[in-house]
N, C-alpha and C positions, 0 to 999 in steps of 0.2 A: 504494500500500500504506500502511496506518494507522502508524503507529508510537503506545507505550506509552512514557509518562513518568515516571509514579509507580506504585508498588506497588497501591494503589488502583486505577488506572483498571486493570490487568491482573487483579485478582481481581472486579471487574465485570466486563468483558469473557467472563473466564474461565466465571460464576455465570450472564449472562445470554444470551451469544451461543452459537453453532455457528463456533468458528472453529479456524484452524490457526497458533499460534504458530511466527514463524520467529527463533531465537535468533542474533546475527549478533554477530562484530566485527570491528573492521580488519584484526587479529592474524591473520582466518582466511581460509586460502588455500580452501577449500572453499565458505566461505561465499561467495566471491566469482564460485567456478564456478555456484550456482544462481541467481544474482541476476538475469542477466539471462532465466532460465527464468520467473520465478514471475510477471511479468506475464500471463503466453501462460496457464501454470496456471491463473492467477487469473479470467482470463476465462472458461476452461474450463468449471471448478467455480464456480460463482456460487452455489450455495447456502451457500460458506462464507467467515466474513470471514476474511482475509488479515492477520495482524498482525505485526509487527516491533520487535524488542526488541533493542537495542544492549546488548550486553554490552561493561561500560569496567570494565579491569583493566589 
């Protein structure tokens, strides 16, 4: 899965791709129950990109 750095590379991503943002952080007890799904997803659905965005708070 891709992950997102800067502000920038997510509103290209956002402007030019077909994807699905996964908003994640350590804090989240949920986020940590889809993490090992969204490989299996990911393969699944191939027409869209898979991106990851570490929310730090």
């Amino acid at each position: 899965m891709e992950h997102v750095e800067t502000v920038e590379q997510f509103n290209e991503i956002k402007e030019n791709e077909t994807a699905v943002f996964l908003f994640s952080a350590d804090w989240c007890p949920d986020c940590r129950v889809i993490e090992p799904i969204l490989p299996r997803l990911k393969s699944i659905i191939q027409r869209f990109l898979f991106i990851m965005l570490t929310v730090i708070n």
